[in-house]
C-alpha positions in Angstrom: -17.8 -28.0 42.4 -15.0 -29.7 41.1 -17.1 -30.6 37.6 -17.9 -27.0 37.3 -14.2 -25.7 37.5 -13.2 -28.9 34.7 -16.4 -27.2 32.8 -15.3 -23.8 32.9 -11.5 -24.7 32.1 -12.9 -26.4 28.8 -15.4 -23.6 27.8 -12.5 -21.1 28.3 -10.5 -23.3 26.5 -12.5 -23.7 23.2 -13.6 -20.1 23.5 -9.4 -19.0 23.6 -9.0 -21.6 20.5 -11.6 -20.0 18.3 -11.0 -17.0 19.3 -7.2 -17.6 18.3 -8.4 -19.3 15.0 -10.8 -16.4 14.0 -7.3 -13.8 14.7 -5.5 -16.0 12.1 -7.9 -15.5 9.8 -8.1 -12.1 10.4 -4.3 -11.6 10.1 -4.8 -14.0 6.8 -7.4 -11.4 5.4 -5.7 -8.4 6.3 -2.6 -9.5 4.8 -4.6 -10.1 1.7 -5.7 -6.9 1.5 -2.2 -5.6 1.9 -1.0 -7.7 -1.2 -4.1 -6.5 -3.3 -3.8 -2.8 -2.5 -0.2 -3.2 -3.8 -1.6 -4.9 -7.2 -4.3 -2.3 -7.4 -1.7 0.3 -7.5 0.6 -1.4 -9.8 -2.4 -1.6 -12.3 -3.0 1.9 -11.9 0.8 2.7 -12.8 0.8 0.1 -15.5 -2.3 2.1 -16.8 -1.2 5.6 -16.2 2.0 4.4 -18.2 0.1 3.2 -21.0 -2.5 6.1 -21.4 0.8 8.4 -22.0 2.4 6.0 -24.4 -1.2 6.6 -26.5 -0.9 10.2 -25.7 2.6 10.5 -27.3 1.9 8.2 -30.0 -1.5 10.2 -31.0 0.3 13.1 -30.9 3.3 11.6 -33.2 0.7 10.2 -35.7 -1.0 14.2 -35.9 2.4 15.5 -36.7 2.9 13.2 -39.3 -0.9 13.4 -41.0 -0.3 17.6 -40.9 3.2 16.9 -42.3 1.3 15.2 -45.1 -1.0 17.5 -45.8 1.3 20.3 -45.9 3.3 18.2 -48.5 -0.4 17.6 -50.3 -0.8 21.3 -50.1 1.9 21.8 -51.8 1.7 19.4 -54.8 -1.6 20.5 -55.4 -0.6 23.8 -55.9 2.5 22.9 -58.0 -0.1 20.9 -60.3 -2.7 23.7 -60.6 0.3 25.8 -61.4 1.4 23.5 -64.0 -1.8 22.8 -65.4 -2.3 26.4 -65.4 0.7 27.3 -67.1 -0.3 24.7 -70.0 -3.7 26.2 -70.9 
């Protein structure tokens, strides 16, 4: 009787440790995810900041090329006018 009650006091013993060790791990892993979720939304920021720095400067870079042509516009009329004017 006596061996039975030492048996049962180990069992739940090494049940109460793994089941301890398996919560750390648990506690370990959700922590984890905590940390990545913050990471995942710091890319997506990082991202979502970069996109509109592309956006602006695509959009900078088409103003400029129509400024150009505009001024291209213009010369090549000026030298057809010339020209023109010489014949």
């Amino acid at each position: 009787m006596e061996n039975a009650i030492t048996l049962n006091i180990v069992f739940g013993s090494l049940i109460s440790m793994l089941l301890a060790i398996v919560a750390y791990f648990i506690k370990q892993l959700h922590s984890d995810f905590k940390n990545m979720e913050k990471d995942l939304t710091e890319v997506k920021t990082m991202a979502l900041l970069i996109k509109t720095e592309f956006k602006s400067s695509y959009n900078m870079l088409n103003q400029k090329v129509d400024y150009l042509e505009h001024r291209v516009n213009i010369i090549e009329q000026n030298n057809l006018k010339h020209s023109g004017n010489e014949k």
